[in-house]
C-alpha positions as CSV (number, residue, x, y, z in Angstrom):
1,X,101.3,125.4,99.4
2,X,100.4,121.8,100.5
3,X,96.7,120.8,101.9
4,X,96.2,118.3,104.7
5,X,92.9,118.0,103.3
6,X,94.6,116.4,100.1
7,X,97.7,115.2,102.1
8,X,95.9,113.2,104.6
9,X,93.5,111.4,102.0
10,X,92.2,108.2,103.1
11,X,91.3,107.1,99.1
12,X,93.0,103.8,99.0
13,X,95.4,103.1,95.6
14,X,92.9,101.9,92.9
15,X,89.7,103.3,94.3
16,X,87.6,106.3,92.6
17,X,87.2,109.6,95.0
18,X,83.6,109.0,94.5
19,X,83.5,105.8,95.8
20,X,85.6,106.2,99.0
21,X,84.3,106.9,102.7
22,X,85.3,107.7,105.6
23,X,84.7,105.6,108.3
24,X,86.1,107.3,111.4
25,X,84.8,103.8,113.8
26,X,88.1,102.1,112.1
27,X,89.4,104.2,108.8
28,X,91.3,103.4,106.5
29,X,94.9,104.6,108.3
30,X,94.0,101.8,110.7
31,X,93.0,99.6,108.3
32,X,96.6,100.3,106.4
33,X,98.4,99.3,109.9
34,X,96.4,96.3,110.3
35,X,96.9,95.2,106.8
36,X,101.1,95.3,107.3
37,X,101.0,94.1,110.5
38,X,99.2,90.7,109.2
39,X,101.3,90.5,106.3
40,X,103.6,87.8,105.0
41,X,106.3,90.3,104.1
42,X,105.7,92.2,107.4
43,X,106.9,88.5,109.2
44,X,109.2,87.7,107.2
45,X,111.5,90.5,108.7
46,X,111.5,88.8,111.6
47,X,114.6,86.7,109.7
48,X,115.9,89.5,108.1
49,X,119.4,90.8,109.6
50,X,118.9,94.6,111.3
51,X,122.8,95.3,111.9
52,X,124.1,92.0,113.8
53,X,123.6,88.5,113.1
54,X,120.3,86.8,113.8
55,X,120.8,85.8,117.4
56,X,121.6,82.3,120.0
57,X,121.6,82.8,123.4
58,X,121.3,86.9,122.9
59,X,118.6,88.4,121.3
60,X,119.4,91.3,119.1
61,X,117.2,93.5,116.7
62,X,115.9,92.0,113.8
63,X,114.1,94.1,111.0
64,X,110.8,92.8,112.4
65,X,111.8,94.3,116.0
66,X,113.0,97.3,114.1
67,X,110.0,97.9,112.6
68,X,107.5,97.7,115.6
69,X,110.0,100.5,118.0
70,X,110.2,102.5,114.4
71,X,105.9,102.5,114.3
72,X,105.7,103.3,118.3
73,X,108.3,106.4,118.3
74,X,106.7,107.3,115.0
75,X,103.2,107.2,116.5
76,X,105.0,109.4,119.7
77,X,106.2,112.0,116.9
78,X,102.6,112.1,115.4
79,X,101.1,112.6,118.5
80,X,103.5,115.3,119.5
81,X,103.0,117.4,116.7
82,X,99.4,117.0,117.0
83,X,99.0,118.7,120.2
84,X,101.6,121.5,119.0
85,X,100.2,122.7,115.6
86,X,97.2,125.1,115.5
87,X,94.1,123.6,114.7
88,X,93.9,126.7,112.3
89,X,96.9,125.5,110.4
90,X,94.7,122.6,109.0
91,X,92.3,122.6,106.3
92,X,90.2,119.5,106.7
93,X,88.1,117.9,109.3
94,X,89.0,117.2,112.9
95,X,88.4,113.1,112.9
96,X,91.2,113.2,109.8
97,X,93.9,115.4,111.6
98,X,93.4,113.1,114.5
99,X,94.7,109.7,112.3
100,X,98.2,111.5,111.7
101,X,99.7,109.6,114.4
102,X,97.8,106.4,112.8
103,X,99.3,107.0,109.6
104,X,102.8,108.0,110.7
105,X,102.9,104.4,112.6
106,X,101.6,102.5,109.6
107,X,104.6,104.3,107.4
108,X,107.0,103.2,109.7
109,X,105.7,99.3,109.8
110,X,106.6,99.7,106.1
111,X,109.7,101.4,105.9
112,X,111.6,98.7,105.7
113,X,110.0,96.2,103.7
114,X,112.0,96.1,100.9
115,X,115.0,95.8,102.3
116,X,116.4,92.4,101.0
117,X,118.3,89.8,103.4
118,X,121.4,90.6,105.2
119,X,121.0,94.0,105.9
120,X,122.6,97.0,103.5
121,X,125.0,94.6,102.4
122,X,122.4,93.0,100.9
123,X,121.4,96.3,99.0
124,X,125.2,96.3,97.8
125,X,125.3,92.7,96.6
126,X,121.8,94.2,94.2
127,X,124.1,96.9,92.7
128,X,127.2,95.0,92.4
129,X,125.6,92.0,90.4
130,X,124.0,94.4,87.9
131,X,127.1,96.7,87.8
132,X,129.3,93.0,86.9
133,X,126.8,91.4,84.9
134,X,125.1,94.0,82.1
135,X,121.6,93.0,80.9
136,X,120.9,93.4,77.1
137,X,117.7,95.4,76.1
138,X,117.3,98.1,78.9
139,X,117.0,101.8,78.5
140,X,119.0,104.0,80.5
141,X,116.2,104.4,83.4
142,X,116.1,100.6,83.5
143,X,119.3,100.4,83.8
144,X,119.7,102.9,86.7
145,X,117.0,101.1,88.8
146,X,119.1,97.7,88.9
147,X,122.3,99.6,88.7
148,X,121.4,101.6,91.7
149,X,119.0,98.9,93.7
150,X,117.3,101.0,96.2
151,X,115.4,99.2,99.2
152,X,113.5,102.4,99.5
153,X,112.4,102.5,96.0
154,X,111.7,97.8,96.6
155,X,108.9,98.8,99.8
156,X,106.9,101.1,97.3
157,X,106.6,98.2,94.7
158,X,106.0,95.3,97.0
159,X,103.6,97.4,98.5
160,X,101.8,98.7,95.2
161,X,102.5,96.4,92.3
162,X,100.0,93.6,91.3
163,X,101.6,90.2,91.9
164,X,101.1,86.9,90.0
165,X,97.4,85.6,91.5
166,X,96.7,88.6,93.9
167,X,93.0,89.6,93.4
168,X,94.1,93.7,93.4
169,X,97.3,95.5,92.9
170,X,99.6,95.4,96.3
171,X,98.5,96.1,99.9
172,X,95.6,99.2,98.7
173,X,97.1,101.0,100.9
174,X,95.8,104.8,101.3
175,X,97.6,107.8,99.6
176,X,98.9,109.5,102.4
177,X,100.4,106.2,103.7
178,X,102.0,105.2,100.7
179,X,103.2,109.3,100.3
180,X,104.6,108.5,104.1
181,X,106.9,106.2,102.8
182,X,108.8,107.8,99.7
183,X,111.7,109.5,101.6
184,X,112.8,110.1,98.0
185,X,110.6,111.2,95.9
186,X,112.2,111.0,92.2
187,X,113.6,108.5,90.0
188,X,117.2,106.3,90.0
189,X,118.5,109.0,86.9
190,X,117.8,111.6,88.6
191,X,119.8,110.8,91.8
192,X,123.4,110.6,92.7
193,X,122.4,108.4,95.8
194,X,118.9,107.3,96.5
195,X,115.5,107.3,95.4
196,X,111.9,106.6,95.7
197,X,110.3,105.0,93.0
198,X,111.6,102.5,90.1
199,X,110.5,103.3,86.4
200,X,107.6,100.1,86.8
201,X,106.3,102.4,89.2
202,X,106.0,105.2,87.7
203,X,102.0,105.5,87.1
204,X,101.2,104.8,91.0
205,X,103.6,106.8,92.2
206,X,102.2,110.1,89.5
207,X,98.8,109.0,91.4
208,X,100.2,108.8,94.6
209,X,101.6,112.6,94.5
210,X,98.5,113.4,92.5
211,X,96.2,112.3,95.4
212,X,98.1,113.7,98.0
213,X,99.2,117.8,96.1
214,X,102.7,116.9,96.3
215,X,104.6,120.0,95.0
216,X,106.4,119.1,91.4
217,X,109.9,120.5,91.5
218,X,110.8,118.9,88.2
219,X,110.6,116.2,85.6
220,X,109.9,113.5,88.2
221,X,110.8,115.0,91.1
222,X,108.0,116.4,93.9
223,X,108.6,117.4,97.3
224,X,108.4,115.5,100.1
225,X,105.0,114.3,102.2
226,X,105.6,116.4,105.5
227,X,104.7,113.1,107.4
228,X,107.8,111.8,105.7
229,X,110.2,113.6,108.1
230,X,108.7,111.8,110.8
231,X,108.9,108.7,109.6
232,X,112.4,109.2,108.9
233,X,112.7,110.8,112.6
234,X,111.7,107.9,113.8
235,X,113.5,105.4,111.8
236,X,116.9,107.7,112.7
237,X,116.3,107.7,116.5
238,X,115.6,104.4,116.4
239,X,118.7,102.8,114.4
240,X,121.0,104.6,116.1
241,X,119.9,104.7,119.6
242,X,119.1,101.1,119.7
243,X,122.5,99.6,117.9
244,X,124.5,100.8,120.9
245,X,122.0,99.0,122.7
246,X,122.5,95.5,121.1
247,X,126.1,96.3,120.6
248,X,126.3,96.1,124.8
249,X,124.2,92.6,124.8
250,X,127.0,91.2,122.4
251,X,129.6,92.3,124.4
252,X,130.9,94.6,121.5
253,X,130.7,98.0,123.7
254,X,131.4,98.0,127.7
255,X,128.7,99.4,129.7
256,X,130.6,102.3,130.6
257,X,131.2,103.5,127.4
258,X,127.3,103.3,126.4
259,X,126.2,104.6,129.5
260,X,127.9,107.5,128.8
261,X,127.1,107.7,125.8
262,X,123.3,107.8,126.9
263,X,124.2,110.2,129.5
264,X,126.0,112.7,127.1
265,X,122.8,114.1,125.9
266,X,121.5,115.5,128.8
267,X,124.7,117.7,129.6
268,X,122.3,120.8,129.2
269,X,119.6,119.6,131.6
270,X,119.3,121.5,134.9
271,X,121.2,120.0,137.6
272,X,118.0,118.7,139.5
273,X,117.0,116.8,136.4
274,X,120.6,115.2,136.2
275,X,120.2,114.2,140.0
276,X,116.9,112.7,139.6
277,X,118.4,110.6,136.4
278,X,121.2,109.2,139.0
279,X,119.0,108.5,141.7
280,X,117.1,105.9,139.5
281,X,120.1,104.3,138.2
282,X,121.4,103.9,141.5
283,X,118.4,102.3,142.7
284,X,118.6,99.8,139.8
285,X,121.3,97.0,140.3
286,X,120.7,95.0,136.6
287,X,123.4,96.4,134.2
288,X,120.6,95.9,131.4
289,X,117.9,97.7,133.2
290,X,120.1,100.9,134.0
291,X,120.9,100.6,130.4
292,X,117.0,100.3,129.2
293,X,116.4,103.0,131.7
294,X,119.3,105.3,129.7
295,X,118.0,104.4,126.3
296,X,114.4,105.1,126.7
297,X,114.7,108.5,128.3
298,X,117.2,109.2,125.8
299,X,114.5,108.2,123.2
300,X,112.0,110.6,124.8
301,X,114.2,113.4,124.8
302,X,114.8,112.8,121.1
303,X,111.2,113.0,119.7
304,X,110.6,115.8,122.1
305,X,113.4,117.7,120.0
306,X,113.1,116.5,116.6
307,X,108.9,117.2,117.2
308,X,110.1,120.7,117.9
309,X,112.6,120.3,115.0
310,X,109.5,119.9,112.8
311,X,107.6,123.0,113.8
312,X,110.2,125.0,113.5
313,X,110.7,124.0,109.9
314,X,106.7,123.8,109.7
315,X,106.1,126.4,107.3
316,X,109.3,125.5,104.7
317,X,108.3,121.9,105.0
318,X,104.3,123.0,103.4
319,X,105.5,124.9,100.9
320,X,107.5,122.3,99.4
321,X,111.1,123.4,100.3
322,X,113.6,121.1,101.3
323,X,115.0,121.3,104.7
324,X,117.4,118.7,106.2
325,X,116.1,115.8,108.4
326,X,114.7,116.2,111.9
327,X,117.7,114.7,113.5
328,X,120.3,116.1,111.5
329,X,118.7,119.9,113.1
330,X,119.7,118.5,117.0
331,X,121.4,121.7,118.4
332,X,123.9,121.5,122.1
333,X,124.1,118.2,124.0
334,X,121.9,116.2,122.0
335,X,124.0,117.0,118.8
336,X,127.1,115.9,120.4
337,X,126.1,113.4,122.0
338,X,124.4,111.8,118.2
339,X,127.9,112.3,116.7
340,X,129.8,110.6,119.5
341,X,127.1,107.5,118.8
342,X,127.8,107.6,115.0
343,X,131.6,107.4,115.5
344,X,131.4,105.0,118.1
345,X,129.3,102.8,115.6
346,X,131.4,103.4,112.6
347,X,134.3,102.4,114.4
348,X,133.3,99.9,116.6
349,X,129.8,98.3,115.6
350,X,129.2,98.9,112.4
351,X,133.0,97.3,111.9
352,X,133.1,95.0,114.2
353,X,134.4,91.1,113.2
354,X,131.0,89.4,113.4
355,X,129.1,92.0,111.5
356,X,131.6,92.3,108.4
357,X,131.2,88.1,108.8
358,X,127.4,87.8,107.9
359,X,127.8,91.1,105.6
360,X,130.8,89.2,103.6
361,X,128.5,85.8,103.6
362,X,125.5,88.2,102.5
363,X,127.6,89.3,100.0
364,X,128.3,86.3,98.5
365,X,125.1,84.5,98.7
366,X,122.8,87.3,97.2
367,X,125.4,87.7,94.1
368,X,125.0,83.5,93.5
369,X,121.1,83.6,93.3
370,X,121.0,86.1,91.2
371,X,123.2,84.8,88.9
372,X,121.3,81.5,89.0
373,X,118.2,83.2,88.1
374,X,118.9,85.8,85.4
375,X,120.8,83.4,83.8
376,X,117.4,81.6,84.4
377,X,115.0,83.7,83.0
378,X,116.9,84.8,80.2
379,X,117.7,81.2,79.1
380,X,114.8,79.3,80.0
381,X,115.7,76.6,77.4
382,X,118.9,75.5,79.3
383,X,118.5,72.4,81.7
384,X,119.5,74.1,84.9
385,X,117.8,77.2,83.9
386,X,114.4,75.1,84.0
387,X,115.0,73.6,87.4
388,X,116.0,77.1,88.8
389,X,112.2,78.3,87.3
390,X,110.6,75.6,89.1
391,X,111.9,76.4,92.4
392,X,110.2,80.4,91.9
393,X,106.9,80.7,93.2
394,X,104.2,81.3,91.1
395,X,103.6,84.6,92.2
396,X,107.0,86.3,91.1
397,X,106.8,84.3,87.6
398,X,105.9,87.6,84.7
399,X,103.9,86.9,81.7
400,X,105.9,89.7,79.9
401,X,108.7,89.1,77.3
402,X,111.1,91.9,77.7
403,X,114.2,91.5,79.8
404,X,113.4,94.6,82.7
405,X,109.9,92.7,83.6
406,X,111.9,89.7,84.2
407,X,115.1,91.7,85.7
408,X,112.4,93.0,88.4
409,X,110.6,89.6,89.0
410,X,113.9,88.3,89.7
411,X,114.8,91.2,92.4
412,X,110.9,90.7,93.9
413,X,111.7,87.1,94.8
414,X,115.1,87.3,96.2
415,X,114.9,90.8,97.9
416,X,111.7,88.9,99.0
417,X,113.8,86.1,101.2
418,X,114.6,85.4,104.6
419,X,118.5,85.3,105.6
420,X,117.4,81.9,106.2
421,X,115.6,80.6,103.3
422,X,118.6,82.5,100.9
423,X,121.3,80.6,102.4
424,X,119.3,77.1,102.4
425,X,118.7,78.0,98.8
426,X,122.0,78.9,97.9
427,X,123.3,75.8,100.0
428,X,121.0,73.9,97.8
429,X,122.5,75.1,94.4
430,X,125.8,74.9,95.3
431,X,125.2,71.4,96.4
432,X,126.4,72.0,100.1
433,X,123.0,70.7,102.0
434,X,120.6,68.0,100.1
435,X,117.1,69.4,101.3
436,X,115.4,67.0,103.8
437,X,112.0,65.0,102.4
């Protein structure tokens, strides 16, 4: 059976039990979300590609934008369950139980940290390099990690692994944060799909589930933090309620067809509640606004339901069982409605011209650098090789010899880039743009 005492601890990664306190004026939960939110790599999604291309004269989501609705739903979800759950049902102090919603927000300002440029094209470009290109001297987990790049797996090291000329390893972030984060918590060989954790961390992430009483189910494998299905709650209502969204700004979807869609999931609401929905829209004239007035009921309908969702998986979720995402358990209207969105986005989003554009030109430009620096770092001596070193920053350069330390650094620094900065660097080795002085 899990503990919130243990699953809520506020010990931050390289600090001794008997050193940590709890400060409940600012604790260490809001001291996680602060820390991401004044990051480097918490900005630099702000040029990362969400689904469409970074936008002109329309403003789309970005991974930054992503991030921040992803924390503030997240936070909803935390809150909800809060005021729903028995006091009884946890085993530690008050002032800690209150910080779940704290803690479920920081997770989500994570979440996607890791995820390199050009959206999951960019996490296809990872696996297809490695998969073309075999690196001599790696084990079979070592292997699996580049074979099978996970962005998932990428936020847990950026966030915990000690960089080049940082003063401590990663962000210190607190245990139950970092546990928020690990939607899969095992290794790349032990997964058909994804995972949680790469084989370099392997010793923070045994702390991690050590800290927090994550169940072991297995050689490497523990159940999930409960938090964890909020996170992902979030993450899912987000991604999929917003994209139809965006897809109407671009001109992709008609109005009609996502004000409908909207609409759709409140088929089962009593009559009075439909009536009240189409007074306001036909008191609102903008296109955009009805359509902001759709999507953010529609949002608050959905962490209503997937908050209920979690209670009613509440006591499989603490003893370590798995049960299928919050979302995935939506029952009448809302569950048709989320299955009309996900064709309507497979078919005509997801698919759509400009999106396979920047996906193709993702494609090509993440499969160039790394080619330019493997080959760098595993032939230093060549001429290019040095002037490819040069151009690394200090912080991703590895004083270790053997060929998965350097496989890794290489993945740090470009998962690490802006859409921007990997096409101007690209452009640069292929001789396209001369950069400016």
């Amino acid at each position: 059976m899990l503990s919130w005492k243990k699953l809520l601890s506020p010990i931050r990664t390289g600090e001794s039990s008997s050193k940590s306190t709890i400060d409940y004026t600012r604790t260490n939960f809001q001291r996680d979300y602060d820390r991401l939110i004044f990051s480097s790599p918490f900005r630099r999604l702000q040029n990362k590609t969400q689904v469409f291309p970074l936008p002109g004269s329309v403003f789309v989501h970005n991974r930054l934008t992503h991030s921040l609705e992803v924390s503030s739903v997240g936070r909803s979800l935390g809150r909800s369950i809060l005021n729903q759950i028995h006091p009884q049902k946890f085993d530690c102090p008050p002032q800690l139980i209150a910080d779940i919603p704290t803690v479920v927000s920081a997770a989500c300002l994570a979440h996607d940290l890791g995820n390199p440029p050009f959206g999951h094209s960019g996490e296809d470009a990872f696996r297809h390099f490695f998969s073309n290109n075999q690196i001599p001297e790696l084990d079979r987990w070592e292997q699996s990690d580049l074979l099978r790049f996970e962005g998932n797996a990428n936020a847990l090291r950026l966030l915990t692994h000690q960089f080049r000329g940082r003063r401590t390893g990663g962000f210190r972030l607190s245990y139950a944060t970092l546990a928020s984060i690990v939607k899969y918590p095992y290794p790349s060989f032990l997964s058909k799909k994804k995972f949680g954790y790469f084989k370099s961390e392997t010793a923070v992430f045994n702390e991690i589930a050590h800290h927090t009483g994550l169940i072991k189910i297995g050689d490497g494998r523990y159940c999930r933090h409960p938090l964890v299905y909020l996170v992902e709650a979030a993450d899912d209502i987000c991604y999929q309620v917003m994209d139809i969204e965006d897809a109407h700004k671009l001109g992709i979807l008609p109005a009609s067809t996502v004000t409908n869609l909207y609409l759709s999931f409140f088929d089962d609401e009593p009559t009075s509640k439909k009536n009240d929905i189409h007074e306001t829209l036909a008191s609102v004239n903008d296109t955009n606004e009805r359509i902001a007035y759709l999507r953010a009921i529609t949002i608050s309908k959905l962490i209503e339901q997937c908050s209920a969702n979690f209670l009613k998986s509440y006591d499989h979720i603490m003893t370590g069982q798995p049960v299928k995402p919050l979302i995935d358990q939506l029952e009448g209207a809302s569950a048709r409605a989320m299955d009309e969105i996900r064709k309507v986005s497979v078919n005509q989003v997801y698919n759509h011209s400009k999106v396979v554009e920047i996906e193709i030109a993702g494609f090509s430009i993440i499969g160039e650098l790394l080619n330019i620096f493997t080959s760098a770092v595993l032939e230093p001596t060549k001429p290019i090789s040095k002037k490819a070193l040069r151009l690394i920053p200090e912080q991703y350069l590895v004083d270790s010899t053997d060929n998965y330390s350097k496989m890794m650094a290489v993945v740090d620094y470009v998962s690490g880039m802006t859409d921007i900065y990997a096409l101007e660097t690209y452009q640069l080795f292929k001789g396209i743009k001369l950069p400016s002085l």
